[in-house]
C-alpha positions in Angstrom: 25.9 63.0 -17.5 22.9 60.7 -18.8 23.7 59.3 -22.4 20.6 59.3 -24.9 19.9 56.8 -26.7 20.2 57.8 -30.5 17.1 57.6 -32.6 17.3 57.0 -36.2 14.5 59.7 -38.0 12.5 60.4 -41.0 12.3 64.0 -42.6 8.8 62.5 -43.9 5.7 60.4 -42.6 7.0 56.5 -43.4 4.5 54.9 -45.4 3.7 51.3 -44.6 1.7 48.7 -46.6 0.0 46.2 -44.8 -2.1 43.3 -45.6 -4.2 40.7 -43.5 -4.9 37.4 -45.0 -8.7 37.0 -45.8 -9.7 33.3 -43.9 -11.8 34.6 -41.7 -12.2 37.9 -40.0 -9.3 37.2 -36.7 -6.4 38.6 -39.5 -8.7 41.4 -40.3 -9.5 42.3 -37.0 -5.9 41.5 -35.1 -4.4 43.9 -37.2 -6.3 46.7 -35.3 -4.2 47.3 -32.6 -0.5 47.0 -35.1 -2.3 49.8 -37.1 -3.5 52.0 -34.1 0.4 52.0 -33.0 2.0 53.0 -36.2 -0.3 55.8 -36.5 0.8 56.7 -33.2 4.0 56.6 -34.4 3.2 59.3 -36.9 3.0 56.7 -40.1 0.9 56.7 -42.8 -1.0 53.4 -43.6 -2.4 51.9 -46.8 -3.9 48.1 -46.5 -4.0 45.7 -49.6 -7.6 43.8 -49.0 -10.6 42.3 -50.3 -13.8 44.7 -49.6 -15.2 42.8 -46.6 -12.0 43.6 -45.2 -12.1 47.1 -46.4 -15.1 47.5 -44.5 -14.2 46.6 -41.1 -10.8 48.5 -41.4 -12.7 51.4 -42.6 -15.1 51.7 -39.8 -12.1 51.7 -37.3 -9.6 53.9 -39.6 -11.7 56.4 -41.9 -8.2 58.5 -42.4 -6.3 55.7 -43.5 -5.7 54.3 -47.9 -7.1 50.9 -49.5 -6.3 49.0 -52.3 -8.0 45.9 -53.6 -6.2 43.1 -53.5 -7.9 39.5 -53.9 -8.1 37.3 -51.0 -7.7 33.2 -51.2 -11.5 32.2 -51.1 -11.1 29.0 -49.5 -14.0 26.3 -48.6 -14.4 24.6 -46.1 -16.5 21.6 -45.8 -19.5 20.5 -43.4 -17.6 17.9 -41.9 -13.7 17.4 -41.0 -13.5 15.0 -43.5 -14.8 17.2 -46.5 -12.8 20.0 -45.1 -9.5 18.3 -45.5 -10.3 16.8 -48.7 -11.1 20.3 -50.1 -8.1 22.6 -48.6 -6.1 19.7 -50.1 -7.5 20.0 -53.3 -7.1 23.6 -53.2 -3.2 23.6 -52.4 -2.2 24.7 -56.3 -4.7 27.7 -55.8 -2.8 28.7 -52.8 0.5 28.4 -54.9 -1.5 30.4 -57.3 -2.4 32.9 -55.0 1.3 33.7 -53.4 2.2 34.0 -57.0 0.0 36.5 -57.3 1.0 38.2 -54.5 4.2 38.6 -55.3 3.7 39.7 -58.6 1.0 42.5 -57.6 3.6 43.9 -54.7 6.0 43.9 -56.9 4.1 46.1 -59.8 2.7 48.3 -56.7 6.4 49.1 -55.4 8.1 50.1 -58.4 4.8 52.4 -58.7 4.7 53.9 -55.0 6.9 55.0 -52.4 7.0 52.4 -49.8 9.1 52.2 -46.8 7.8 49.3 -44.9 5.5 45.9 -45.5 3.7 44.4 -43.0 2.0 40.9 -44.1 -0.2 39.2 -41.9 0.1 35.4 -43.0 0.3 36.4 -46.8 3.4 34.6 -47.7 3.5 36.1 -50.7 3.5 39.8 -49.7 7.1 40.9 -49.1 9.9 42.5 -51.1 13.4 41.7 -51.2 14.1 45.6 -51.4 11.9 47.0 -48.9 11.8 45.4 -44.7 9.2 43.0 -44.8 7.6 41.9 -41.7 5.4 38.3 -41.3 3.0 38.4 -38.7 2.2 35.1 -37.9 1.6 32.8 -34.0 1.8 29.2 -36.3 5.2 28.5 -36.8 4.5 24.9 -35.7 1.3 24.2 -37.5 -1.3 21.8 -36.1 -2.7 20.0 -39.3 -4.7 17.7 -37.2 -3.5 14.7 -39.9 -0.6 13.5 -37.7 3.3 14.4 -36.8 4.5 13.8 -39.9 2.3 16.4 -42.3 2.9 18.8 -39.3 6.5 18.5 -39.9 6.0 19.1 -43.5 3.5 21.9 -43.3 6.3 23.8 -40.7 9.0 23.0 -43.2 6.7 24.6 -45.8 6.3 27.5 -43.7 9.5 28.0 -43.0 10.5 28.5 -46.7 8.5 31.2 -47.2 8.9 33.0 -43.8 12.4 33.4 -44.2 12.4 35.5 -46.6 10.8 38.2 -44.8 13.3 40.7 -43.2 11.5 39.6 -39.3 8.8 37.4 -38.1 6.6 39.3 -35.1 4.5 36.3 -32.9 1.5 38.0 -31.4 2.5 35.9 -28.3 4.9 35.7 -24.9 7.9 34.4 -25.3 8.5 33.2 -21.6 6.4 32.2 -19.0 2.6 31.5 -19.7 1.9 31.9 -23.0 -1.2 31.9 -25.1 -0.8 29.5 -28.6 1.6 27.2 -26.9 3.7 24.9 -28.9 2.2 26.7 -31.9 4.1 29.7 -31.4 7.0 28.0 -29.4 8.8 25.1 -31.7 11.6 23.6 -30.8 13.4 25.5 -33.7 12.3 28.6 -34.8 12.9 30.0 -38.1 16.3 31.3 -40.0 15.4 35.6 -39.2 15.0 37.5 -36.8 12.1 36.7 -34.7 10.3 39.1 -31.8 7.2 38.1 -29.7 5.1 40.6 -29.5 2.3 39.7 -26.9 -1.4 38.9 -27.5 -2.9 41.8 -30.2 -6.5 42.5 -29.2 -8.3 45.5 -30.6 -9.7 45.9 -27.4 -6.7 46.3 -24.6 -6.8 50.5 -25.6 -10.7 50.6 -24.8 -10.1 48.8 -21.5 -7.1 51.2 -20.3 -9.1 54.4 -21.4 -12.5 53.0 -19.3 -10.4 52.2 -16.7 -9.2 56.0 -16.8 -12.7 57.1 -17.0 -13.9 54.9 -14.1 -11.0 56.5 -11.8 -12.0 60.1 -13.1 -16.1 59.4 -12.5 -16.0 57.8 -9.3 -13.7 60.1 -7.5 -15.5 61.8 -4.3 -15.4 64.5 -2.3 -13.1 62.8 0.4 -10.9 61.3 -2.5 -12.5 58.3 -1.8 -12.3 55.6 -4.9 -14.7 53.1 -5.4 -13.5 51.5 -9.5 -16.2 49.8 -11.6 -14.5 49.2 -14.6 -16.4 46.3 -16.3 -14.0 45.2 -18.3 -11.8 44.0 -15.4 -13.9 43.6 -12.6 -17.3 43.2 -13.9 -19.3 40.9 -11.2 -21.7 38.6 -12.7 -25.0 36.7 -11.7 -26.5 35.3 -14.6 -29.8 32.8 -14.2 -28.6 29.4 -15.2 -30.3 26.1 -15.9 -29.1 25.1 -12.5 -28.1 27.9 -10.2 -25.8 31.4 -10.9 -22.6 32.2 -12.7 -19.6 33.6 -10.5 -16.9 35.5 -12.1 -14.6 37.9 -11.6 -14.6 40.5 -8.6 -10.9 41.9 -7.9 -7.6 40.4 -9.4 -5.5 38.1 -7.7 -2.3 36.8 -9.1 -0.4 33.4 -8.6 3.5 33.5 -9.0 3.0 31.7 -12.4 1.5 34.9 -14.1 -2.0 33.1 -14.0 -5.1 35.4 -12.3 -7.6 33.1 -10.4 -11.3 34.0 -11.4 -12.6 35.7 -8.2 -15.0 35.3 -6.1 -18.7 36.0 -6.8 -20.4 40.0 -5.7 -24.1 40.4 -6.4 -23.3 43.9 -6.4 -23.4 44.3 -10.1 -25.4 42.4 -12.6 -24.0 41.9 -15.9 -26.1 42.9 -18.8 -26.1 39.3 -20.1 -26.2 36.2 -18.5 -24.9 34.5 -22.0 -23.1 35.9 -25.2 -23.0 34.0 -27.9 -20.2 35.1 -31.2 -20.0 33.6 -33.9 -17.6 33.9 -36.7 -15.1 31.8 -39.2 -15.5 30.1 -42.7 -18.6 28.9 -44.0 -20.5 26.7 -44.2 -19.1 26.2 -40.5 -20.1 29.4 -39.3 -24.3 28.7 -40.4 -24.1 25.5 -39.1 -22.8 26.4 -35.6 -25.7 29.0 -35.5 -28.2 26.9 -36.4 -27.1 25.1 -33.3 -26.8 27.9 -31.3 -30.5 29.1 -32.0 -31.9 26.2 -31.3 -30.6 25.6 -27.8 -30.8 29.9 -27.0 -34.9 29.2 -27.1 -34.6 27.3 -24.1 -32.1 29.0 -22.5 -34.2 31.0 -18.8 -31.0 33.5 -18.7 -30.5 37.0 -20.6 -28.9 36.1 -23.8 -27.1 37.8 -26.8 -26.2 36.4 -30.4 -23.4 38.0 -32.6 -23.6 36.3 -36.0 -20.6 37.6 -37.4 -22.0 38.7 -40.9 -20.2 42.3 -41.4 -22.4 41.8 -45.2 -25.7 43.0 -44.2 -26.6 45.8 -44.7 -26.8 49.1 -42.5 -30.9 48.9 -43.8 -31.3 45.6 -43.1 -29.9 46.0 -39.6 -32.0 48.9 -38.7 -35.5 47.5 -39.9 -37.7 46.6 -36.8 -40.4 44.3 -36.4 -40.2 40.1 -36.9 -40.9 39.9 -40.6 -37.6 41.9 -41.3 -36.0 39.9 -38.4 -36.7 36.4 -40.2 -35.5 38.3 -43.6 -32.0 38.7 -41.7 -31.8 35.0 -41.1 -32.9 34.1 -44.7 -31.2 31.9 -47.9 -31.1 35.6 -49.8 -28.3 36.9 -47.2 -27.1 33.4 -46.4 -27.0 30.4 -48.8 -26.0 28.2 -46.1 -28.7 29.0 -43.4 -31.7 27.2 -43.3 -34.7 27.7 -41.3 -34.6 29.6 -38.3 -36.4 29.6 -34.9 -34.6 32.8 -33.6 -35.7 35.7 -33.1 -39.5 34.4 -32.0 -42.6 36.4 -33.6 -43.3 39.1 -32.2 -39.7 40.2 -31.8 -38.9 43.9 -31.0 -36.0 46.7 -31.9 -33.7 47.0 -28.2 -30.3 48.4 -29.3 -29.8 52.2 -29.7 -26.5 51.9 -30.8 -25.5 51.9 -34.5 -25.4 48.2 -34.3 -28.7 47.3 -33.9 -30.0 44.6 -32.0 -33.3 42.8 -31.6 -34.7 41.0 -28.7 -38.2 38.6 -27.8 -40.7 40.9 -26.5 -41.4 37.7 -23.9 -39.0 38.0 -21.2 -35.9 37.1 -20.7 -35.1 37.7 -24.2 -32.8 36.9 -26.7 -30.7 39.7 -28.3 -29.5 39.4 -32.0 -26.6 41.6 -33.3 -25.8 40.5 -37.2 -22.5 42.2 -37.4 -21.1 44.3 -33.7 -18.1 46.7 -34.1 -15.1 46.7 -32.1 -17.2 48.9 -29.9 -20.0 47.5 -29.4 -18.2 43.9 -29.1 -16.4 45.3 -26.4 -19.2 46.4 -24.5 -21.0 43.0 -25.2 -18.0 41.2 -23.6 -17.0 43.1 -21.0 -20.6 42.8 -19.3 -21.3 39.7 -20.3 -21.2 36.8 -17.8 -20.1 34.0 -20.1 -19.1 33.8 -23.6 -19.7 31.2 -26.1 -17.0 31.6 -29.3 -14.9 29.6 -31.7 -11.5 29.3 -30.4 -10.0 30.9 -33.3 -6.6 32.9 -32.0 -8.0 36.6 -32.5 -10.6 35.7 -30.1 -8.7 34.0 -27.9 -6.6 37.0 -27.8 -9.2 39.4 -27.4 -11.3 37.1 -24.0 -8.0 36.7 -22.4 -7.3 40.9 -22.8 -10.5 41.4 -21.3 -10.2 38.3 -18.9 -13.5 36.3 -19.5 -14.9 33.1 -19.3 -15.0 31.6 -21.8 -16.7 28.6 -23.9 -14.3 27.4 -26.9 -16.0 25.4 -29.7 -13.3 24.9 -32.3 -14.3 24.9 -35.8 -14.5 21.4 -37.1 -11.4 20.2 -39.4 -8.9 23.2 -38.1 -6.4 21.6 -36.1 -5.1 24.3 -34.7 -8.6 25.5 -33.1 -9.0 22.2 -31.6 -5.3 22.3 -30.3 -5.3 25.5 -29.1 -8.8 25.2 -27.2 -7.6 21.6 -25.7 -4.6 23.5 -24.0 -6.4 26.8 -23.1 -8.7 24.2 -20.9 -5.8 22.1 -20.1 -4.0 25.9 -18.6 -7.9 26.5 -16.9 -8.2 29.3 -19.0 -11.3 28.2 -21.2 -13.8 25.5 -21.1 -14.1 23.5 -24.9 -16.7 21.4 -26.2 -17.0 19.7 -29.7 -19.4 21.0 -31.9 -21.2 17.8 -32.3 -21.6 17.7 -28.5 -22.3 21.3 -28.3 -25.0 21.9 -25.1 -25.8 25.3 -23.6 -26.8 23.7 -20.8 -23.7 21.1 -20.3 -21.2 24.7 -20.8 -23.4 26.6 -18.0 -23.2 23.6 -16.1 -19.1 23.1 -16.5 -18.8 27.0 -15.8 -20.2 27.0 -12.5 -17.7 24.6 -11.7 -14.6 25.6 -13.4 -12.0 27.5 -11.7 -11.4 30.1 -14.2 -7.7 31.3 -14.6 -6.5 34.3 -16.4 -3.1 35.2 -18.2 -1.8 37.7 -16.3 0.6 39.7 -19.0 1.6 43.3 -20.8 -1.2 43.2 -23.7 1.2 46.5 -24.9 4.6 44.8 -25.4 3.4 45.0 -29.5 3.7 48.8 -29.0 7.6 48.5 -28.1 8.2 46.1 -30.4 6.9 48.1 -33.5 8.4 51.5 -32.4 11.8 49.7 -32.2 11.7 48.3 -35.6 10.7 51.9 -36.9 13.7 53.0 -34.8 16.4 50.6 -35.6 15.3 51.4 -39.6 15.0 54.7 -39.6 11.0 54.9 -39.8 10.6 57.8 -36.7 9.0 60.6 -38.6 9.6 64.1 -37.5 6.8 65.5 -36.8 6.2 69.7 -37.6 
């Protein structure tokens, strides 16, 4: 007779309090995916954030609790330089901060029933009482400074991680891995630690279009003929020099690396070039101004996701150029200066909720100030190319949905310039400095460049976390 496996269970839903740290959106937006799963697992969820945060969680999770909780409000300067100085000077406000945290989890659990935390990089947020999870792919940080401040910064780390009941690494452990040395030191912290694979808020969307492609282009004679876009969309973009290949069908090397394919021009993508931007400002207004200025020239079908979740629903839906130049001005932005994107005479295109705005001169640019997790999937999926920071959420979320990519880390973050030097060392990004930035140069490179692609289960997070809730007696019966 077959033996089965005991299960551990919970008369009642287990309630887990999570929190994402607050520089940039990628903690925010990685914790999609870890929150999707333990509500599959029949949890209840409340997240500790600032209201930015609040707002993108909210869009995705409607049914889910908030609480304010204050985020570190770090800045970042406009050159590496600046940037070091500042975080340095703002080390004791970081102290300050974890202080903090600790303090407010503390007041919140002897107030609440709580059965698990979940921090993602808050080193603060844990409880000695209640298993406490850090969710975190740095464990061998990249200061950019020099080997021995990295060895300090990981010993810093390390002090507060292990006191944390586990340590999840949204990475592979063997084989071809994603963050590299930064999630694979030579000695990993004093807990329990589990890799978890890439998180991308995107790898359910791609499994349930990949189901509806199957069921819509099922014939009479059973005949299958898949289109799923985000997997083996075939692009032809217009260039400054000639086309665009990417990917057609898979095909896999022994190493767990996928070789870009070779070019169809059976389908056309909807956009030669994507442009998303996103991180810390004033970084974030300076790469756009960068950005617009070259996308004017650009002869290809272009998008432009600014990555400003602020604006407002109104100001988003408000056609015509004169609100279009309002979008891009000082009042929503203090660090954006003149603008020579969108051109006058610049017209509504998008009919989705996130609205978009295009030249009425062909081939047009399309602007998106904020895109949710839908719409950003349908932006990438057909999208030939895609111009982003190399921050680790995105990485994550191109190398679910297998696209090329164009990595421009943010200046003064070490572990952005690390991280896209070895994606283009492993051919699975192009990366270009800032500084050097040319739309024409990356085109140019891409037509090329022998894309690769990481060829791994982007759902080994969902065994992890229902093991945990197993092994602690989180599985809630359900009536």
């Amino acid at each position: 007779m077959a033996q089965t496996a005991k299960i551990s269970i919970c008369k009642k839903k287990p309630l887990v309090l999570f929190s994402p740290l607050d520089w940039g959106l990628g903690h925010t937006t990685r914790s999609i995916p870890i929150i999707t799963e333990l509500l599959s697992n029949h949890c209840s969820v409340i997240v500790a954030c600032k209201s930015i945060q609040k707002a993108i969680l909210e869009a995705e999770f409607p049914q889910i609790s908030f609480v304010g909780l204050e985020g570190y409000n770090l800045k970042y300067g406009k050159n590496r330089l600046y940037t070091y100085l500042l975080l340095a000077l703002q080390l004791p406000k970081i102290l300050i901060k974890i202080n903090k945290e600790k303090f407010w989890i503390s007041r919140f659990l002897q107030e609440n029933r709580v059965d698990l935390v979940i921090s993602d990089n808050r080193f603060g947020f844990f409880s000695p009482k209640t298993p406490s999870v850090f969710i975190t792919h740095q464990l061998a940080i990249q200061t950019g400074l020099g080997k021995w401040i990295d060895q300090i910064a990981q010993w810093v780390n390390y002090r507060w991680i292990k006191k944390f009941t586990e340590c999840w690494i949204p990475d592979f452990e063997d084989g071809p891995n994603a963050a590299g040395i930064l999630s694979h030191p030579s000695k990993l912290p004093p807990l329990p630690v589990r890799y978890i694979g890439c998180l991308s808020r995107f790898s359910d969307k791609k499994k349930k279009e990949r189901r509806r492609s199957d069921n819509d282009t099922m014939d009479e004679s059973n005949v299958r003929e898949i289109n799923n876009t985000a997997e083996t969309a075939v692009l032809s973009p217009r260039s400054f020099a000639g086309n665009i290949t990417a990917p057609g069908g898979i095909v896999k090397t022994s190493e767990g690396i996928t070789k870009a394919p070779a070019p169809s021009s059976q389908s056309p993508a909807s956009y030669d070039l994507l442009c998303i931007l996103s991180g810390p400002e004033p970084q974030r207004s300076i790469f756009e101004q960068i950005i617009q200025k070259q996308l004017a020239a650009y002869p290809g079908k272009s998008a432009l996701v600014r990555g400003v979740p602020g604006l407002s629903a109104e100001t988003q839906a408000t056609p015509a150029s004169d609100s279009l130049n309002a979008s891009f001005s000082n009042t929503h932005n203090p660090y954006f200066k003149d603008s020579s994107l969108p051109p006058p005479g610049s017209v509504r295109t998008s009919s989705s909720g996130d609205m978009g705005y295009s030249s009425s001169n062909p081939p047009g640019i399309t602007v998106f100030p904020y895109a949710s997790s839908d719409l950003l999937y349908q932006l990438i999926s057909n999208a030939s190319l895609v111009v982003s920071r190399s921050g680790y959420t995105t990485v994550m979320d191109m190398l679910s949905l297998r696209k090329k990519m164009i990595l421009t880390p943010t200046p003064g973050q070490g572990e952005q310039e690390y991280l896209a030097a070895r994606l283009q060392s492993n051919r699975l990004a192009i990366t270009m400095k800032q500084e050097d930035f040319s739309i024409q140069r990356a085109v140019e490179q891409a037509e090329a460049f022998e894309f690769q692609y990481l060829d791994k289960d982007m759902g080994l997070y969902k065994k992890v976390i229902r093991k945990f809730l197993s092994d602690h007696g989180l599985i809630a019966t359900i009536y």
